[in-house]
N, C-alpha and C positions, 0 to 999 in steps of 0.2 A: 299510417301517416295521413289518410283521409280513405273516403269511398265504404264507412262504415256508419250503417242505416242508411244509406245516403247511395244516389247516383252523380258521380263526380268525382274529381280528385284522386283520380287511384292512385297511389303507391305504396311500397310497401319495402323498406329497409333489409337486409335481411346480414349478420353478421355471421362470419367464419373465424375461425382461430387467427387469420393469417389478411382474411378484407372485408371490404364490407359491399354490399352489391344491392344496387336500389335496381326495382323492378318499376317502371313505369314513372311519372311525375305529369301528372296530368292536373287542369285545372276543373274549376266547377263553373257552371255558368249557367245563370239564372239572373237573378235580378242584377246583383253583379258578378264580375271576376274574384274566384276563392282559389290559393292556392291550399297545396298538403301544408300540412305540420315544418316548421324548419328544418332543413337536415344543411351541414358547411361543405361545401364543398370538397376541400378537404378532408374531411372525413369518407370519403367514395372512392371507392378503388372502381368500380365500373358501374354504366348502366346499362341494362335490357328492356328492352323497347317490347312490346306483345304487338302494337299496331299503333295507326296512325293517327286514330281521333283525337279531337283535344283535351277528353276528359282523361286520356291515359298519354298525352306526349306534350300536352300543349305551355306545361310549366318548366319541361327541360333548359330552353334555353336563359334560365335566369343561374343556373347554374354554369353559364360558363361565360359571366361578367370578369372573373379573374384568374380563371383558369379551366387547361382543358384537360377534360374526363374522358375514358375509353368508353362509346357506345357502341352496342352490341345489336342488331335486329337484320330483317331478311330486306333484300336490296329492294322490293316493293315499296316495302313497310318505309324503307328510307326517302325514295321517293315521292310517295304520296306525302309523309308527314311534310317535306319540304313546301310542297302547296300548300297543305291549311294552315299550316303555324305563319306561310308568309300572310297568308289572307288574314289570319288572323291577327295579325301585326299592322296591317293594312289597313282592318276594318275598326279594330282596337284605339291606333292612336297612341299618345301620352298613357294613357290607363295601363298601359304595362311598362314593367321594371323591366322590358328588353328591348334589343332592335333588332335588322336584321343582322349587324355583326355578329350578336351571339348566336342567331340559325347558322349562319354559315360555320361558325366557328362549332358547334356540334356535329353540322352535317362530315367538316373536315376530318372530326374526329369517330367518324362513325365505320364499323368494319360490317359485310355483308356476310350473312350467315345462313345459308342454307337450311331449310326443315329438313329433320332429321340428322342434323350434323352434331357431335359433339364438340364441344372446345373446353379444353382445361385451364383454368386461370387457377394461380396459385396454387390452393386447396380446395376450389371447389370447381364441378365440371356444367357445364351450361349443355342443355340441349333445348332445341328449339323444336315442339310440336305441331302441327296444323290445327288452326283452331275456327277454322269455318265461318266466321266473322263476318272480315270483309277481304279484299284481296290483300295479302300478304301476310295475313296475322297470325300469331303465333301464340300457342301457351307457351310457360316454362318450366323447363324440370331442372333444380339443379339436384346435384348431388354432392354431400362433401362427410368427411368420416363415418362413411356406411348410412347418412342419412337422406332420405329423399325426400325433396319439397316439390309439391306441384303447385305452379302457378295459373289458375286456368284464365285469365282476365277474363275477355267477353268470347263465348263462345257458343258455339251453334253445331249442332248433330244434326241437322236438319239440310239435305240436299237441296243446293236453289239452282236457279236456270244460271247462277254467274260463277259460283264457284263451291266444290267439293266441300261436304262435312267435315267435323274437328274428327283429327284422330283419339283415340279412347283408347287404345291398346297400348295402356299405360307401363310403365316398366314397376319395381315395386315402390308404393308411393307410402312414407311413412308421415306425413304430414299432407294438408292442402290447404289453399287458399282456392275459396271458390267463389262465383260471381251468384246473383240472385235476382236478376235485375223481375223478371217471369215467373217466381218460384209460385206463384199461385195465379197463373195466367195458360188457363188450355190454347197454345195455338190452333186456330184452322187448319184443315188439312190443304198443303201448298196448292196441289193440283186445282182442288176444288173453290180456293181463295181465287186464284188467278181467274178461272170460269168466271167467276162472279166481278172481277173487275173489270174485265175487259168486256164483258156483257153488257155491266154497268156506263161501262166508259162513252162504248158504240150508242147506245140509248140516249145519252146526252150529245154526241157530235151529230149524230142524225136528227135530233130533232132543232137544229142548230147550235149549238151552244158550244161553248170549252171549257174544256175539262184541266186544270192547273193541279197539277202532281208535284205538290215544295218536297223534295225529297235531298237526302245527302248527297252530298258530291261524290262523295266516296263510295260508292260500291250499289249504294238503293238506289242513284238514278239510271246507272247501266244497269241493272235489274228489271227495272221497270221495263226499259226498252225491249230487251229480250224476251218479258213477258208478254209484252202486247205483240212484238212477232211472231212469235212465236204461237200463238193465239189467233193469229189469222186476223188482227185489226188491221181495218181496212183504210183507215184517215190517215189525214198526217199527225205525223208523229215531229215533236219541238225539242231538241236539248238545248241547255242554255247555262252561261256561265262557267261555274268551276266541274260540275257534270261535262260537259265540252273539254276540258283541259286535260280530266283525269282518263277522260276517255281514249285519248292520245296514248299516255302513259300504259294502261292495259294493252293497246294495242300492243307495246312493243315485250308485253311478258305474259301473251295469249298463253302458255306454259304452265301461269298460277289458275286458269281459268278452268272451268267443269265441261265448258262446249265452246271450243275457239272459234269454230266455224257459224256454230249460232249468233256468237258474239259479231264477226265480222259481218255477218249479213243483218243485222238488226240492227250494229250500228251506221252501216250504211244507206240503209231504210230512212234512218232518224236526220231530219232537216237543223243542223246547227247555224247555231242562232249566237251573234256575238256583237252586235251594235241595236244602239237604239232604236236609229229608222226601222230594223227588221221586228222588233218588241213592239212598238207603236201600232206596227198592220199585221203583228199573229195574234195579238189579245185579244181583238174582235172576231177572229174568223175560226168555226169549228176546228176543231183538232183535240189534240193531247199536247198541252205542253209544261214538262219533267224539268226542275229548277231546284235548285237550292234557294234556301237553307229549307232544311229538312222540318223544321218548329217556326220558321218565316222569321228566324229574326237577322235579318240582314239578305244582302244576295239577290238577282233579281226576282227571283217569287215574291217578295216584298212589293216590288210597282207593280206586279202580274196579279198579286191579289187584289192590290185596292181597286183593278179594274174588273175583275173578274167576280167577283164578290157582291157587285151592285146590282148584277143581271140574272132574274129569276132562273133564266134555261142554262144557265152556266153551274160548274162547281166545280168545284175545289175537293178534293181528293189526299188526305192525309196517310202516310202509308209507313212514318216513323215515329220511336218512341217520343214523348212532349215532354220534357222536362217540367213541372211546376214553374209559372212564372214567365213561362216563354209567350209571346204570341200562338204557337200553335196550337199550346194546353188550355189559354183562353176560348179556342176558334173553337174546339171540341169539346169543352165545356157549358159555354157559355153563348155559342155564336155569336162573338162580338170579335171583330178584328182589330186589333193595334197597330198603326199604320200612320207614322209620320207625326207621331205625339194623339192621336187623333183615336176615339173607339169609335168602329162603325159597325151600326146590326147589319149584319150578310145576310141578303136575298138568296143567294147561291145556293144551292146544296150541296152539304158537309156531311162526305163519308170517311167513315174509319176503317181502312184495310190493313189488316195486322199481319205485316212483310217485314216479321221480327229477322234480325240478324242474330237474336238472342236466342237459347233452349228454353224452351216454356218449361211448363209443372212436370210433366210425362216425362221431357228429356233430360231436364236435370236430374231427376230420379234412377234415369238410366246412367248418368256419370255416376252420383251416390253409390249404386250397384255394382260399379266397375269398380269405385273404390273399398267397397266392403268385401271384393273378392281379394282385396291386396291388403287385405289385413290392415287399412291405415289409421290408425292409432288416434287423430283430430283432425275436424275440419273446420277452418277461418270461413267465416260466411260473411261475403263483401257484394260491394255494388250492388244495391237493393234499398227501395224504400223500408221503413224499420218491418212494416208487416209482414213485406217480402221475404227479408230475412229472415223473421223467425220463423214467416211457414218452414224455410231449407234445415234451418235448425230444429225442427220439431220431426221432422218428416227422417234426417239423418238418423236421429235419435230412439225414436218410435218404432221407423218400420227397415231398418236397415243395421241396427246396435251400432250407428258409430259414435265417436265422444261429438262435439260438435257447438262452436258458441259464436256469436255476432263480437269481434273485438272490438278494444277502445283506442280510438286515436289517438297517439301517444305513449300509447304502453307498450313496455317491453315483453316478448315471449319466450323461454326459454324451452329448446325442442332439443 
């Protein structure tokens, strides 16, 4: 129903004898707001949530203009999606077909599910995997007449300083749907990336300047902080915004985290930042300051950049994926920033640190392998620009024998 050749829109229908059970409803967002393919409301017997972002949650609530639907996802995942879809309602305006009555009325109807729990609906059994993402996210596996689907949304095998790897110690998977967003992107090695950012970082505060880190709210700006403590940086250190809110929320399910105690001492480290006056007098003064949006379109990094951006000993620090179309795909393209209807050439210096939440080339191919030892019969190859995908399809194909094709939006599949 979308997020094929494409980063965006994920969902993905999926019918049983007896319901029918949508995975994700997320939008696309770039130039404008795209939702999935149509699906009635009525026609849905549940949904399952994998995680918070808005390209996999953020169209749910137009589905419960007139009615409510059973959602299924982990009590994190519930949480945080409640912040961004409000922001995103917030930031949105009229441009969407919802308001907050229908977040709340999803939230209402949403049940918290534990990784690793199974639950049986109907005829078909949900379990919720770890999928190392961001905090709370989940793959999913259902099962229904001896057949098993793995849902892997966005997922990450890769250890970071905020939160545990996806598990892979699959049960036997006779179909999958898989993400690509990386399939021909080598990540850096974590340890060695963080060395160089935070070396980077210091190099600019000490010789005056700030260093502005637009990073997601969700999961990459508590990331960051951890990594720069963690690292021995010595300046102050800025959170700001919705990084500030959700940081809150982590504190209170330290539980989904890989190092509680890192997390509590690095976010106590980190100088939160939540009114104007205080954005006006840290813009100019060395530091690090960690902001949303993660691709600057919206959020205070937006007025953090147009100040920051003007001043040669300053930079600007990108550290998540750019969606095409965004301000932050320009910034790294083309060092030209978008800012208030306005392009301006950046003085600043513009680095690119790849602090993927996503499995690059190597780790997808280690899922591929996990799946070739479970005999899985096809693989759906989603979320990926087209190239992306068919490296995963060329690669499943070639060096692994499994079946494997990029599906079409709107088609039905018979498993």
């Amino acid at each position: 129903m979308g997020a094929a050749s494409e980063v965006g829109r994920s969902s993905v229908l999926v019918h049983t004898e007896r319901t029918k059970t949508l995975l994700d409803f997320g939008v696309m967002l770039d130039h404008d707001i795209r939702f999935p393919s149509y699906v009635s409301p009525k026609d849905i017997g549940q949904i399952v949530l994998t995680h918070a972002h808005l390209d996999h949650s953020g169209a749910i609530p137009v589905l419960f203009i007139h009615k409510e639907i059973p959602v299924m996802t982990t009590k994190l995942t519930a949480e945080l999606t409640d912040v961004l879809i409000a922001d995103f309602i917030k930031v949105s305006g009229y441009y969407l077909p919802f308001e907050t009555l229908e977040l709340d009325r999803m939230l209402q109807s949403t049940t918290h599910c534990s990784l690793g729990r199974t639950v049986a609906l109907q005829d078909i059994e949900i379990t919720l995997l770890n999928a190392g993402h961001i905090p709370g996210s989940a793959q999913i596996y259902l099962k229904s007449g001896g057949t098993g689907l793995l849902y892997t949304g966005d997922i990450n095998t890769t250890q970071t300083r905020l939160i545990r790897p996806a598990d892979t110690n699959y049960p036997d998977v006779d179909y999958a749907i898989m993400e690509s967003t990386y399939a021909t992107v080598e990540h850096t090695d974590r340890k060695l990336l963080e060395k160089q950012f935070t070396e980077k970082a210091r190099e600019v505060v000490e010789g005056g300047g700030t260093v502005l880190v637009p990073a997601f709210g969700v999961g990459r700006s508590q990331e960051i902080v951890c990594v720069l403590y963690k690292n021995g940086f010595p300046h102050p250190i800025y959170i700001d915004g919705m990084a500030e809110r959700v940081g809150k929320i982590l504190y209170e399910n330290l539980d989904q985290l890989a190092d509680s105690e890192l997390y509590r001492k690095a976010m106590k480290n980190a100088h939160r930042i939540d009114n104007w006056k205080e954005r006006k007098k840290i813009v100019s003064k060395p530091g690090v300051i960690v902001s949303p949006a993660g691709m600057l379109k919206g959020g205070p990094a937006s007025f953090y950049s147009e100040k920051v951006s003007q001043v040669p000993r300053n930079a600007i620090f990108l550290v998540s994926f750019q969606i095409p179309g965004t301000p932050g795909r320009l910034l790294l393209e083309k060092n030209i920033l978008a800012v208030r209807g306005r392009l301006l050439k950046v003085s600043a210096q513009v680095e690119n640190y790849d602090f993927s939440s996503h499995c690059g080339k190597k780790e997808l191919h280690g899922v591929l392998k996990e799946l070739s030892r479970r005999s899985t019969r096809k693989i759906f190859v989603v979320h990926g620009e087209h190239d992306s995908s068919l490296a995963l399809v060329e690669a499943a194909k070639q060096e692994f024998g499994l079946d494997a094709e990029i599906p079409e939006v709107g088609r039905e599949y018979v498993l």
